[in-house]
VMD Tcl script that builds the backbone (N, CA, C; Angstrom):
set m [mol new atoms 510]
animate dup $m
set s [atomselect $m all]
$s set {name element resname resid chain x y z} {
  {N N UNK 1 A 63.390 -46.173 25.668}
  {CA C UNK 1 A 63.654 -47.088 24.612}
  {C C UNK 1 A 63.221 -48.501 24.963}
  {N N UNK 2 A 63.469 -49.191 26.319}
  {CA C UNK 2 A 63.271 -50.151 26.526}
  {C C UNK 2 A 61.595 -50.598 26.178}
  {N N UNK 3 A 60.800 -49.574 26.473}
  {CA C UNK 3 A 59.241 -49.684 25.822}
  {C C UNK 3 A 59.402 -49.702 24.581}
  {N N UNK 4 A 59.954 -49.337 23.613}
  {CA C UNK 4 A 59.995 -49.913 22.103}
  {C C UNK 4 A 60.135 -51.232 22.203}
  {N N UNK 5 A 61.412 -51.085 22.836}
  {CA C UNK 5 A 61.823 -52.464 22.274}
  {C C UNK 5 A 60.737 -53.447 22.664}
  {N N UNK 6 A 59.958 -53.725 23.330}
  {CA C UNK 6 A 58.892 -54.391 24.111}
  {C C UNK 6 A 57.834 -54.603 23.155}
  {N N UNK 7 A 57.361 -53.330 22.893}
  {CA C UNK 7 A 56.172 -53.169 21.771}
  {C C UNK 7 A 57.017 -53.854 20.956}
  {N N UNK 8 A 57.779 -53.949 20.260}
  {CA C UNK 8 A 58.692 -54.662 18.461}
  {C C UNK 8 A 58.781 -56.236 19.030}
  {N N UNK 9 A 58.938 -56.405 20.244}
  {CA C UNK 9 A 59.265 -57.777 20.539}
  {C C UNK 9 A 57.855 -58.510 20.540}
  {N N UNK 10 A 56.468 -58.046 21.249}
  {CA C UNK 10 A 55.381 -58.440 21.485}
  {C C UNK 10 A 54.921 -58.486 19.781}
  {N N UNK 11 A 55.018 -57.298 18.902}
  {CA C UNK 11 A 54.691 -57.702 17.636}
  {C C UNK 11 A 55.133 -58.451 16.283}
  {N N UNK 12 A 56.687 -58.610 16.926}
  {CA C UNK 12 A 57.059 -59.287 16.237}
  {C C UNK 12 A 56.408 -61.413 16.303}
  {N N UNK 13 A 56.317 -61.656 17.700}
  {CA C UNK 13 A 56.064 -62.710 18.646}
  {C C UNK 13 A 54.420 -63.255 17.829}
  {N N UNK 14 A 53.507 -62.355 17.232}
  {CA C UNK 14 A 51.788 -62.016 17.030}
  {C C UNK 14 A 52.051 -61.371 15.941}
  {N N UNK 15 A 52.858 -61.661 14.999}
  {CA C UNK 15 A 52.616 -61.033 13.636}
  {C C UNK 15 A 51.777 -61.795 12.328}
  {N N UNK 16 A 51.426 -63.539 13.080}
  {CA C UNK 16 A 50.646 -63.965 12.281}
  {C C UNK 16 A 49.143 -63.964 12.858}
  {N N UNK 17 A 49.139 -63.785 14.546}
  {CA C UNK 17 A 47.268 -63.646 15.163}
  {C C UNK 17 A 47.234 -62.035 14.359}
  {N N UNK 18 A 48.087 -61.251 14.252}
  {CA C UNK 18 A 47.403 -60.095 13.750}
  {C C UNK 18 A 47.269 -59.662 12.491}
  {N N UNK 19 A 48.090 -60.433 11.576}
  {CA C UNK 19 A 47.576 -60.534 10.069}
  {C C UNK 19 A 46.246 -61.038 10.442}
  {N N UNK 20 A 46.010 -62.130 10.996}
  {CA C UNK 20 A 44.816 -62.823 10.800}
  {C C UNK 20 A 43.519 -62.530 11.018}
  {N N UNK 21 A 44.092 -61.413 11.961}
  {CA C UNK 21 A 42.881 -60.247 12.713}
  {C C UNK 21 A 42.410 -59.334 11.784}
  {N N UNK 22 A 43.901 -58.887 11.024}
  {CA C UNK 22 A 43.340 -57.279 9.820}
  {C C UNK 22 A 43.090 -58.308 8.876}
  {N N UNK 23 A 43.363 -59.661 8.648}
  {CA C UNK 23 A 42.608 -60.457 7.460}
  {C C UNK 23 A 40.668 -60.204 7.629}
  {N N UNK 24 A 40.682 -61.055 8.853}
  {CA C UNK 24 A 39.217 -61.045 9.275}
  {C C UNK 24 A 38.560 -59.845 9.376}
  {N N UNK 25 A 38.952 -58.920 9.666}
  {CA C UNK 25 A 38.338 -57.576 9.705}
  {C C UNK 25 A 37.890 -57.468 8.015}
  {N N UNK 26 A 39.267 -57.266 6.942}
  {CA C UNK 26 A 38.989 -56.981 5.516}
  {C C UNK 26 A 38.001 -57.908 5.340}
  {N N UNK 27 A 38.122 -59.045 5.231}
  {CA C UNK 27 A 36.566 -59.885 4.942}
  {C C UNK 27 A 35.512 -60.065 5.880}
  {N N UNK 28 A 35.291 -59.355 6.581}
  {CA C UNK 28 A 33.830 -58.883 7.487}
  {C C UNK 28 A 33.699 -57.720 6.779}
  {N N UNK 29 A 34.643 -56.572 6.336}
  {CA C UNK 29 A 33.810 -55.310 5.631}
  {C C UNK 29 A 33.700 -55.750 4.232}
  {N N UNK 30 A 34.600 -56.826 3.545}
  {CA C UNK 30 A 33.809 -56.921 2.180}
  {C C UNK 30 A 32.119 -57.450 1.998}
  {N N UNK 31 A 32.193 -58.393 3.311}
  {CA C UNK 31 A 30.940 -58.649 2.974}
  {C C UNK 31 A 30.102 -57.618 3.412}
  {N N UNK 32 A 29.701 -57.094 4.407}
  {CA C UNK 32 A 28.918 -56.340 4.466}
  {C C UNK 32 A 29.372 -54.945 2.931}
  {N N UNK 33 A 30.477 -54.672 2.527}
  {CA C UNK 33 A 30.492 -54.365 1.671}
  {C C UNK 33 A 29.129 -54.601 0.536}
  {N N UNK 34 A 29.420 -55.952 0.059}
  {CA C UNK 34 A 28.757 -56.839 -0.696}
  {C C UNK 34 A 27.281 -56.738 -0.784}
  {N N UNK 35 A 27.051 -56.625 0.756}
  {CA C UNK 35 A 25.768 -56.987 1.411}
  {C C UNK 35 A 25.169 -55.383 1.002}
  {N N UNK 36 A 25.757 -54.366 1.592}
  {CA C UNK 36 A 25.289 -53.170 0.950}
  {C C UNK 36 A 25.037 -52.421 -0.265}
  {N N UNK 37 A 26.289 -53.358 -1.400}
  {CA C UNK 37 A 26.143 -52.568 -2.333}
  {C C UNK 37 A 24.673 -53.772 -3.344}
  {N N UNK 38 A 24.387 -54.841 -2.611}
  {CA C UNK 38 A 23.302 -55.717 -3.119}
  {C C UNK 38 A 22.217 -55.039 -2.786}
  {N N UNK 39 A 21.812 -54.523 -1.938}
  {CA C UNK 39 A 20.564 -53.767 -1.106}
  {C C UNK 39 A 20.555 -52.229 -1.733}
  {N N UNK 40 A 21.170 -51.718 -2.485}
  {CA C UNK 40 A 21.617 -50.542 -2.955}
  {C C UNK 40 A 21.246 -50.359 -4.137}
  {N N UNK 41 A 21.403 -51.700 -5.126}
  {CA C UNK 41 A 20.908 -52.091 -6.048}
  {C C UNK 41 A 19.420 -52.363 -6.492}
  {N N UNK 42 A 18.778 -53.284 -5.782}
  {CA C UNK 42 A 17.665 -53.598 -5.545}
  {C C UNK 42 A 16.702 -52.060 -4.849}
  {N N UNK 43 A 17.337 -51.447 -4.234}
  {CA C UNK 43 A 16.567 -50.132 -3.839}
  {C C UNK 43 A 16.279 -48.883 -5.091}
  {N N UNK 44 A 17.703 -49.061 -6.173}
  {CA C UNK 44 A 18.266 -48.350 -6.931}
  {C C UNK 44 A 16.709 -48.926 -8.133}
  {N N UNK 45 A 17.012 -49.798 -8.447}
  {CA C UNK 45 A 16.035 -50.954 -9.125}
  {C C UNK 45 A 14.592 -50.657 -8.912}
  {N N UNK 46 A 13.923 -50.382 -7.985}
  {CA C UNK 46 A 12.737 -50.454 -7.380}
  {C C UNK 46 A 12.329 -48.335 -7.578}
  {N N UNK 47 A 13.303 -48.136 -7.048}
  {CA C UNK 47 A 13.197 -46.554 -7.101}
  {C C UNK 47 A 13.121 -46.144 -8.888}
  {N N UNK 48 A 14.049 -46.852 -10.264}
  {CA C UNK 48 A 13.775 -46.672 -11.206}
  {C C UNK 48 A 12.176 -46.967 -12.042}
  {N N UNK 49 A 11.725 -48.265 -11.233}
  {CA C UNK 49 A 10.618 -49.075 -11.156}
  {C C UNK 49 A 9.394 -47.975 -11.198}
  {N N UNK 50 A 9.570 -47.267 -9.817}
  {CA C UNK 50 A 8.581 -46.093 -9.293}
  {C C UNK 50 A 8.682 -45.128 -10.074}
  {N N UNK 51 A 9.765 -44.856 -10.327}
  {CA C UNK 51 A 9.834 -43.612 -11.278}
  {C C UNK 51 A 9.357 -43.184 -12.842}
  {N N UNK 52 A 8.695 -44.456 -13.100}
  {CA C UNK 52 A 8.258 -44.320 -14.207}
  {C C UNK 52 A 6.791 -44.759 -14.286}
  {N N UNK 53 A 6.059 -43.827 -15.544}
  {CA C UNK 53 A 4.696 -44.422 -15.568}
  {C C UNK 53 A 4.070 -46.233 -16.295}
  {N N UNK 54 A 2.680 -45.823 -16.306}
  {CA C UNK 54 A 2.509 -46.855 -17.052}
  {C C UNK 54 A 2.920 -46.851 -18.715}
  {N N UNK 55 A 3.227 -45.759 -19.049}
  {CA C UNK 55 A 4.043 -45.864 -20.775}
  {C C UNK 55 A 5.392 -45.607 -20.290}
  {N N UNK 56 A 5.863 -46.235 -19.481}
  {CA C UNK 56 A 7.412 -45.658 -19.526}
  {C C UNK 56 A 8.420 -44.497 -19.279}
  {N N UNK 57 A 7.199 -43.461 -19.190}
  {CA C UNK 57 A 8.192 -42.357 -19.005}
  {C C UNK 57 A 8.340 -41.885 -17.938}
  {N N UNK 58 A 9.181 -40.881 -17.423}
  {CA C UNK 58 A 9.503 -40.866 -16.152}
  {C C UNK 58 A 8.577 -39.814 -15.533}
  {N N UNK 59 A 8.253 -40.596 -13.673}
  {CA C UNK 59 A 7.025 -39.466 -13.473}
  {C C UNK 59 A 7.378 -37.876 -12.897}
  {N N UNK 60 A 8.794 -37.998 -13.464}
  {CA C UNK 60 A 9.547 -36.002 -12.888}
  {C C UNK 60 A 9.065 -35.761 -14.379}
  {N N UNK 61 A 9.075 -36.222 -15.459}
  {CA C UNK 61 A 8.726 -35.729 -16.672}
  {C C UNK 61 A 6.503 -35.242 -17.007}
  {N N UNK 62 A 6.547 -36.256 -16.269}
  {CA C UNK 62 A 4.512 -36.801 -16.053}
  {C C UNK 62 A 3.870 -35.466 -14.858}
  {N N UNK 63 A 4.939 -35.655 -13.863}
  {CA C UNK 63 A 4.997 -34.552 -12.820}
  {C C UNK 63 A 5.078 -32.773 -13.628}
  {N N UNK 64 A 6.071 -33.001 -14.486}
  {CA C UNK 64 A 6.267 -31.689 -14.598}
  {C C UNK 64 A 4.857 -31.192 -15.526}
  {N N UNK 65 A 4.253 -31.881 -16.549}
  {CA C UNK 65 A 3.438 -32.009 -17.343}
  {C C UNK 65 A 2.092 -31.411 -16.501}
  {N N UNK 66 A 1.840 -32.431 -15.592}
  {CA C UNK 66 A 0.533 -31.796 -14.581}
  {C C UNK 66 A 1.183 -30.530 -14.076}
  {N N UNK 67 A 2.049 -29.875 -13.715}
  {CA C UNK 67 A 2.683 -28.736 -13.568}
  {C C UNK 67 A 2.181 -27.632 -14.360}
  {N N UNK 68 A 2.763 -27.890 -15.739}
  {CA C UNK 68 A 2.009 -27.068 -16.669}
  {C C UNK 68 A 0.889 -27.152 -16.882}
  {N N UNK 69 A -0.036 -28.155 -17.007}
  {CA C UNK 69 A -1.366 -27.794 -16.693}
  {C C UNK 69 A -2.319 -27.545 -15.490}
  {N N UNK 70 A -1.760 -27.574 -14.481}
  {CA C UNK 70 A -2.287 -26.812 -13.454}
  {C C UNK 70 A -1.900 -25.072 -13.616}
  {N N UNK 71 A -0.842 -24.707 -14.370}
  {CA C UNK 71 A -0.670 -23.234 -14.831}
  {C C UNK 71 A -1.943 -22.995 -15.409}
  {N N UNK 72 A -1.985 -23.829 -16.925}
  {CA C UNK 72 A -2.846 -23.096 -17.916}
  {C C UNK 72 A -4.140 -23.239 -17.611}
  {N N UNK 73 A -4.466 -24.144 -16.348}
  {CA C UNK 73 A -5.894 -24.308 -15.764}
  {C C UNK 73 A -6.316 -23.015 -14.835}
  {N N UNK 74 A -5.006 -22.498 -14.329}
  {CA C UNK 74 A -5.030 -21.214 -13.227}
  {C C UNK 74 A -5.371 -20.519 -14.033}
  {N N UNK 75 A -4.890 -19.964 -15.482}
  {CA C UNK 75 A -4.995 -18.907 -16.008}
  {C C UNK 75 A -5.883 -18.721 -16.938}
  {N N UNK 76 A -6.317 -20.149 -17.228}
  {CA C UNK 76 A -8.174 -19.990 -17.625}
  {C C UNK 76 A -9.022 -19.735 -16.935}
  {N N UNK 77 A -8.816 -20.515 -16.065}
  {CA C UNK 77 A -9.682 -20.051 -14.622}
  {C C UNK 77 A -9.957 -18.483 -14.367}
  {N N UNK 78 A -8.928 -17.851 -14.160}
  {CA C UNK 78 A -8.492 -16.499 -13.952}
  {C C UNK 78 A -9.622 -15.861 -15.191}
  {N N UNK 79 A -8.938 -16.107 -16.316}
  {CA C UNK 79 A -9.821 -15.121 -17.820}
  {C C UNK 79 A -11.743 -15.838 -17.642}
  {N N UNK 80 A -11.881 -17.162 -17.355}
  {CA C UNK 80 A -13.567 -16.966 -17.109}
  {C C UNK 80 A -13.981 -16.553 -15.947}
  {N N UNK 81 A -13.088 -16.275 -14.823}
  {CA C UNK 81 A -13.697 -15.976 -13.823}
  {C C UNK 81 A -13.809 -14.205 -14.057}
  {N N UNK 82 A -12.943 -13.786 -14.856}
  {CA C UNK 82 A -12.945 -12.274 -15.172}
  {C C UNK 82 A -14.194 -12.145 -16.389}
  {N N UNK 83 A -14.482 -13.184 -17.245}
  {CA C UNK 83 A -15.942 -13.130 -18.858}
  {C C UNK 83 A -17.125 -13.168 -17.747}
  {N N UNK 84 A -17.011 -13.805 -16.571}
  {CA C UNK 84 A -17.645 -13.886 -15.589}
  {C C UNK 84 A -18.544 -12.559 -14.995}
  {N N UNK 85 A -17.679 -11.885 -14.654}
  {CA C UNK 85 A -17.751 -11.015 -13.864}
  {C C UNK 85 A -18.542 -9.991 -14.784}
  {N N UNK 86 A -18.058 -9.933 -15.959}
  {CA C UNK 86 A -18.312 -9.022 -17.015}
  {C C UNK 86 A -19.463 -9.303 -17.659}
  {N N UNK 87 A -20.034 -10.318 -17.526}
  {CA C UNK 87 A -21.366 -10.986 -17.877}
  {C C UNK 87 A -22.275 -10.662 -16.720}
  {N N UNK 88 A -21.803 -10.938 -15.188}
  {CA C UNK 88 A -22.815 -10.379 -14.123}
  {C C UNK 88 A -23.129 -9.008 -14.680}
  {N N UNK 89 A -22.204 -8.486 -14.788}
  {CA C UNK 89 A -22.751 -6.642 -15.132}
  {C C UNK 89 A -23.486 -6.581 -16.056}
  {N N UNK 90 A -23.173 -6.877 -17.229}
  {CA C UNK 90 A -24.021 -7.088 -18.642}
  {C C UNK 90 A -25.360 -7.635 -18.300}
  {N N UNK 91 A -25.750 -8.382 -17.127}
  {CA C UNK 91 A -26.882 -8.783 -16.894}
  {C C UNK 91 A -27.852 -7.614 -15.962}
  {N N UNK 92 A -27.034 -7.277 -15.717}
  {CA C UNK 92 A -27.577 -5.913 -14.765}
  {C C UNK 92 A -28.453 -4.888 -15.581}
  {N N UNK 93 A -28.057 -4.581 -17.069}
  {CA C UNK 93 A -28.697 -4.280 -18.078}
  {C C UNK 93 A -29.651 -5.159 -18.958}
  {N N UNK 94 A -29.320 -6.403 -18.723}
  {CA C UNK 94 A -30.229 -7.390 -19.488}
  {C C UNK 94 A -31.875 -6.858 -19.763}
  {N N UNK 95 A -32.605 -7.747 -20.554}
  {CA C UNK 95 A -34.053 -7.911 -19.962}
  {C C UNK 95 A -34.289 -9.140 -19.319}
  {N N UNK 96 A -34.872 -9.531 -18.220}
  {CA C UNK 96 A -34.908 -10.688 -17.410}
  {C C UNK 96 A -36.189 -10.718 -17.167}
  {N N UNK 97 A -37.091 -9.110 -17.161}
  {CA C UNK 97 A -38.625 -9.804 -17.153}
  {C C UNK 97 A -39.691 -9.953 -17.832}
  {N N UNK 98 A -40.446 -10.116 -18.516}
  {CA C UNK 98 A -41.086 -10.217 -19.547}
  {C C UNK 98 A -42.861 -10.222 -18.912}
  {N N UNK 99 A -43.327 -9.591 -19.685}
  {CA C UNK 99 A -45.328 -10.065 -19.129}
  {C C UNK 99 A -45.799 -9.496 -20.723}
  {N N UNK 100 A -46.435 -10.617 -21.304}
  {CA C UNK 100 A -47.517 -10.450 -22.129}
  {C C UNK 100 A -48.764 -10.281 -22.331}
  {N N UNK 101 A -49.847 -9.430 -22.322}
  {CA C UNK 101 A -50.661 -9.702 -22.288}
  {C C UNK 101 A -51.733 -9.558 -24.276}
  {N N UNK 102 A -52.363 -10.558 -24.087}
  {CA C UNK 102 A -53.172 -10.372 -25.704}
  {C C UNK 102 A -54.305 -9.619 -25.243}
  {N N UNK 103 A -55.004 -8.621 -26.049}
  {CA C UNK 103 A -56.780 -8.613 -26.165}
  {C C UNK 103 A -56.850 -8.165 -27.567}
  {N N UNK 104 A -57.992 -7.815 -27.756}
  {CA C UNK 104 A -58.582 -7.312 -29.120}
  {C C UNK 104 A -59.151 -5.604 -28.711}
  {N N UNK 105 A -58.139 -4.665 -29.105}
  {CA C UNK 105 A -58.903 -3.546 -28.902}
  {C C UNK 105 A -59.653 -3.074 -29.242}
  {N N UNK 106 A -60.681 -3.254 -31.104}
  {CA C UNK 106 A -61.375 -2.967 -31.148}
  {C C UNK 106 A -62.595 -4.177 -31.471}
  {N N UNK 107 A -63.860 -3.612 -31.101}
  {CA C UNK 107 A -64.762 -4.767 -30.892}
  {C C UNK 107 A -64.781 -5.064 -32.705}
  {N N UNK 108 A -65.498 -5.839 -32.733}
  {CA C UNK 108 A -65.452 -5.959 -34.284}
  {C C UNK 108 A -64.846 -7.765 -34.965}
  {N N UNK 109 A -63.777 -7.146 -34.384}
  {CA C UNK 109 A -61.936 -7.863 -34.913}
  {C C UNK 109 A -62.118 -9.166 -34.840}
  {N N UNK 110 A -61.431 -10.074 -35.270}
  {CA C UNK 110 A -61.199 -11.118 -35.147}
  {C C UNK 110 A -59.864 -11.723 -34.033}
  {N N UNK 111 A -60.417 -12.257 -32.848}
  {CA C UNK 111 A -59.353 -12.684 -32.309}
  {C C UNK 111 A -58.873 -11.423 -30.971}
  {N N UNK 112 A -58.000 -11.673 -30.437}
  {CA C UNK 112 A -56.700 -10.838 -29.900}
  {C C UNK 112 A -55.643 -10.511 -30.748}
  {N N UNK 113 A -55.860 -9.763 -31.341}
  {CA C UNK 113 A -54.494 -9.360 -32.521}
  {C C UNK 113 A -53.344 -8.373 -32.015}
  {N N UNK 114 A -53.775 -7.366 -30.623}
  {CA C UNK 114 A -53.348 -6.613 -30.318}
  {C C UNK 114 A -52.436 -7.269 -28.709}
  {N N UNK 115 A -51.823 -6.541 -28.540}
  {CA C UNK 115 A -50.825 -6.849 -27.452}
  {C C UNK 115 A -50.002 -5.908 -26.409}
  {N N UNK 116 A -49.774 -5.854 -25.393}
  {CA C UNK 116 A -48.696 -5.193 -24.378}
  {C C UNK 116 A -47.667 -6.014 -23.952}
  {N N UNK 117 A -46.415 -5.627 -23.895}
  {CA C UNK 117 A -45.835 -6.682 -23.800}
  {C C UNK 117 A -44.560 -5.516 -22.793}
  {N N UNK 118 A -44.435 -5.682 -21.691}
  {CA C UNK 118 A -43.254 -4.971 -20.696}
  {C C UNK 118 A -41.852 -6.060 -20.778}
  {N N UNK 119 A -40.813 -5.520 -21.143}
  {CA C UNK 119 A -39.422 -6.142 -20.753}
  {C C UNK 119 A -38.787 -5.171 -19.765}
  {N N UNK 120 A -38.343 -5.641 -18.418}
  {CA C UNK 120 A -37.699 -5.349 -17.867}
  {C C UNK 120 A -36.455 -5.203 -17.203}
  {N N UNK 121 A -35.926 -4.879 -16.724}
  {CA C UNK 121 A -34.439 -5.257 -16.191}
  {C C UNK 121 A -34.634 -6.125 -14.544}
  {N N UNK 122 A -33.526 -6.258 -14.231}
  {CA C UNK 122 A -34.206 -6.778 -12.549}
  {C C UNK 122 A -34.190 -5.587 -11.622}
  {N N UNK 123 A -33.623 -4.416 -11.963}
  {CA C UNK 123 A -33.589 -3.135 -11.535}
  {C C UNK 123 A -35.157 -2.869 -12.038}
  {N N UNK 124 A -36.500 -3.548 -12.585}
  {CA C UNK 124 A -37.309 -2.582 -12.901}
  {C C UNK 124 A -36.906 -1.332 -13.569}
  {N N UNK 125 A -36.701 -1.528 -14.528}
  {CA C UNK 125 A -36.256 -0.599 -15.482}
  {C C UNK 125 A -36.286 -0.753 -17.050}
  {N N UNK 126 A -37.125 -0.697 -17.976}
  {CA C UNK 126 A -37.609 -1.098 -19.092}
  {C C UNK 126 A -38.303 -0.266 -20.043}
  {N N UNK 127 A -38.910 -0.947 -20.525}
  {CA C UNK 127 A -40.418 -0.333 -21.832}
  {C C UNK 127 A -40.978 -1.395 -21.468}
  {N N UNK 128 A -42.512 -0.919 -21.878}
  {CA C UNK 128 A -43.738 -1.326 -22.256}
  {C C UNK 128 A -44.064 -1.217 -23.518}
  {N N UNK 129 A -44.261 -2.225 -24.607}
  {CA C UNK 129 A -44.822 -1.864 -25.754}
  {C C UNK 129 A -46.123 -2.452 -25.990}
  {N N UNK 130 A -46.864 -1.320 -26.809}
  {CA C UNK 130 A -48.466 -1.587 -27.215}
  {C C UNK 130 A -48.155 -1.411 -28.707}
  {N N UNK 131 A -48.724 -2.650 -28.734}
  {CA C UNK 131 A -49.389 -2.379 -30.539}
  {C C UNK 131 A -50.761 -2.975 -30.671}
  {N N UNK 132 A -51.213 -2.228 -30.949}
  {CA C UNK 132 A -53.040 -1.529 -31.656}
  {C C UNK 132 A -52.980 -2.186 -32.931}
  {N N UNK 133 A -53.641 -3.354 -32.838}
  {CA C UNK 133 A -54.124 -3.882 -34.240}
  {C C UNK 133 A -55.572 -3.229 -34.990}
  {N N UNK 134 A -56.165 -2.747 -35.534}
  {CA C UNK 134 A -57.345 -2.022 -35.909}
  {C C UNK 134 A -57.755 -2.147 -37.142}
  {N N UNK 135 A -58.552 -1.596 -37.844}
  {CA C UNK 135 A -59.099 -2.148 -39.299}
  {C C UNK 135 A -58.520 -1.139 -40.364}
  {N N UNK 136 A -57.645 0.021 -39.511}
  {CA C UNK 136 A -57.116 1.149 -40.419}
  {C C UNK 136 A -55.501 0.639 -40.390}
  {N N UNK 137 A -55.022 0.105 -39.642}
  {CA C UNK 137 A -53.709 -0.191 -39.666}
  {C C UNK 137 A -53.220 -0.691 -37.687}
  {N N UNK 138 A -51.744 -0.810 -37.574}
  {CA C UNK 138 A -51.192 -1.047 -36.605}
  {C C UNK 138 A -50.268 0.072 -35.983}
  {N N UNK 139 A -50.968 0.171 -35.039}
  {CA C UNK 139 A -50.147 1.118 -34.141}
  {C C UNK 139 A -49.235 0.575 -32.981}
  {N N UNK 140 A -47.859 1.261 -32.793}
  {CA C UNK 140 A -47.442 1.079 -32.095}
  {C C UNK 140 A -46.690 1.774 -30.867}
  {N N UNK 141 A -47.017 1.777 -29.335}
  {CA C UNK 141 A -46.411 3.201 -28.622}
  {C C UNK 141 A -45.844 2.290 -27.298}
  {N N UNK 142 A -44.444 2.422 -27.441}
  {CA C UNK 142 A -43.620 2.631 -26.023}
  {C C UNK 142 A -43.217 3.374 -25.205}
  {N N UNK 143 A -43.563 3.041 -24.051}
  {CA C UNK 143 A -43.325 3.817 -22.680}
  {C C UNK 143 A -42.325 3.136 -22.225}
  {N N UNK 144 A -41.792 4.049 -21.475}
  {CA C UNK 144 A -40.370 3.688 -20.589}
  {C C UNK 144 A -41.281 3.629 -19.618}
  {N N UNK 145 A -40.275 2.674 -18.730}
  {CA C UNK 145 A -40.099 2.628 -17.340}
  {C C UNK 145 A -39.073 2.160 -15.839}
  {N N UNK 146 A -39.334 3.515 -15.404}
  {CA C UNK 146 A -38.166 3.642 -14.765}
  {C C UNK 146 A -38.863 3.394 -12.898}
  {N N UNK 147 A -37.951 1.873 -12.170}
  {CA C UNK 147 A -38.313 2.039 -11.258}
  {C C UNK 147 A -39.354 1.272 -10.929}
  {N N UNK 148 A -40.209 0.258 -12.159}
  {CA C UNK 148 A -41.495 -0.061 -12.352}
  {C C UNK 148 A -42.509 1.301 -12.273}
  {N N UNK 149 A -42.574 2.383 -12.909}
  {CA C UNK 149 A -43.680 3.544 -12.778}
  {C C UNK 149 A -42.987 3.859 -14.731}
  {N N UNK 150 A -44.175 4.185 -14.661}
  {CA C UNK 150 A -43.808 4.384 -16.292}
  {C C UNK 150 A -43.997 5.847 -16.075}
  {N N UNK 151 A -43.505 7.034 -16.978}
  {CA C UNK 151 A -43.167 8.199 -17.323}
  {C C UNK 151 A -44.857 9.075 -17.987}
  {N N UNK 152 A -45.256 7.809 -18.711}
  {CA C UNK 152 A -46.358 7.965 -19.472}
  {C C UNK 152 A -47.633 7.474 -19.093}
  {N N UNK 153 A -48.752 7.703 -19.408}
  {CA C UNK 153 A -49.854 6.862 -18.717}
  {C C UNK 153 A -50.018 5.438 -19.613}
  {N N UNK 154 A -50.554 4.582 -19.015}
  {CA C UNK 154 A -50.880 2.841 -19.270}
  {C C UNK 154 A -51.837 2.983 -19.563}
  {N N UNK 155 A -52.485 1.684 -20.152}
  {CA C UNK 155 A -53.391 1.427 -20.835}
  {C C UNK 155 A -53.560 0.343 -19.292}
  {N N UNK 156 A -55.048 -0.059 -19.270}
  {CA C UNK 156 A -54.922 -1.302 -18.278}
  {C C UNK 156 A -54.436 -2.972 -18.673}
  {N N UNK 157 A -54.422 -2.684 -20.303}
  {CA C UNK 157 A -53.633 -3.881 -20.872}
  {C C UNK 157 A -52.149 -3.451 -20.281}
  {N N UNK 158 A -51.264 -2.345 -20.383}
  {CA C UNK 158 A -50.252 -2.088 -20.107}
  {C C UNK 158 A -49.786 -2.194 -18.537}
  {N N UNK 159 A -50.703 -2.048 -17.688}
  {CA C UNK 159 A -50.051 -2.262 -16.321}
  {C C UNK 159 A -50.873 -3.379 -15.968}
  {N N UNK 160 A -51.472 -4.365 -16.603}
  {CA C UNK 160 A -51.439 -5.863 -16.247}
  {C C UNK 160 A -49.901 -6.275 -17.105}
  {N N UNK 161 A -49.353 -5.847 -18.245}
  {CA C UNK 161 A -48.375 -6.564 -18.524}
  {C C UNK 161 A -47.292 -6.343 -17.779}
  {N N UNK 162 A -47.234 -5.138 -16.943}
  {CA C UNK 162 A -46.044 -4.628 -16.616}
  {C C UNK 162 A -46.080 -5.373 -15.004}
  {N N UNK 163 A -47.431 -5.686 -14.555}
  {CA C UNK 163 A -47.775 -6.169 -13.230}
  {C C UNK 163 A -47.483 -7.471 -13.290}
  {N N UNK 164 A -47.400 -8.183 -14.685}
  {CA C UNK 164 A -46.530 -10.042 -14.359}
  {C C UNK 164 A -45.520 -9.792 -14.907}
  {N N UNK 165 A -44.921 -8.551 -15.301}
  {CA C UNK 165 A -43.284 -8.761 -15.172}
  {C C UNK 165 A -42.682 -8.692 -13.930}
  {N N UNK 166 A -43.216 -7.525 -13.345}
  {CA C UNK 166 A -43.015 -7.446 -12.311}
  {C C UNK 166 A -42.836 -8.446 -10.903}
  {N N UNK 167 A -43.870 -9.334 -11.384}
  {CA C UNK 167 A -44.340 -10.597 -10.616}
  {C C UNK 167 A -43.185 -11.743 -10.775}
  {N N UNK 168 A -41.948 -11.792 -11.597}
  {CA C UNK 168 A -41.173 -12.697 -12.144}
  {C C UNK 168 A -40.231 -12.995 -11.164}
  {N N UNK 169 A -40.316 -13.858 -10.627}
  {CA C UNK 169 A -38.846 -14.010 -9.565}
  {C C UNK 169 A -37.719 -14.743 -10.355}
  {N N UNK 170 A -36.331 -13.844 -10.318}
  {CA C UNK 170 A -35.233 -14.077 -11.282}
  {C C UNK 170 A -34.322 -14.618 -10.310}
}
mol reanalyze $m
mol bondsrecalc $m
mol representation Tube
mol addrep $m
């Protein structure tokens, strides 16, 4: 007991240095109080500042926006890269080579009226068409060809036309 009483006597003796102490303490944390919730503000302030665009709106809203269009850019992307693909093949069948040649088959005639004309694939794979201009009428006869070799025999108008299709770098 005698230590109580000691402690009650010493605080009773310092009951105004130690108000004055938990005084000074409360106004050292208000200010830094003060001081923090000013810096809190101004951060608060600056962060609303950032957060918005040049029209005002906010950039989690601007953000989410490029969001969705980076989707609908993926998934266009996706469907032409697939019209894509489907067009390489379709070209695989295309005609890509072409050779014309003019003469006049029969002497007489006026001009080159007559023609061979080879379309090919890049597989070499096509027709040759002849049409025979003449003084009785126009004829016309296609040969396949498979491989660049035609099935049928050529005319030498026909495998000069088929010889600069052939010649075509695609």
């Amino acid at each position: 007991m005698e230590i109580l009483d000691k402690i009650f006597t010493v605080l009773e003796n310092n009951v105004l240095f130690i108000s004055l102490g938990s005084l000074m303490i409360c106004l050292v944390l208000t200010i830094l109080l003060i001081i923090t919730m000013s810096r809190y503000h101004r951060l608060s302030d600056r962060m609303r500042f950032f957060m918005r665009d040049s029209n005002g709106d906010s950039m989690e809203e601007t953000l989410r926006e490029v969001l969705e269009d980076n989707r609908e850019m993926k998934i266009r992307l996706k469907n032409n890269t697939d019209e894509l693909v489907k067009l390489n093949e379709n070209l695989l069948t295309a005609i890509r080579k072409t050779g014309v040649v003019k003469y006049n088959a029969f002497p007489g005639m006026a001009g080159k009226v007559s023609s061979s004309i080879a379309l090919l694939t890049n597989e070499n794979n096509g027709v040759v068409i002849n049409c025979m201009h003449g003084p009785e009428g126009c004829y016309t006869y296609v040969k396949e060809i498979m491989n660049a070799k035609s099935l049928n025999p050529l005319t030498k108008e026909d495998e000069e036309a088929l010889k600069i299709a052939l010649q075509m770098q695609i």
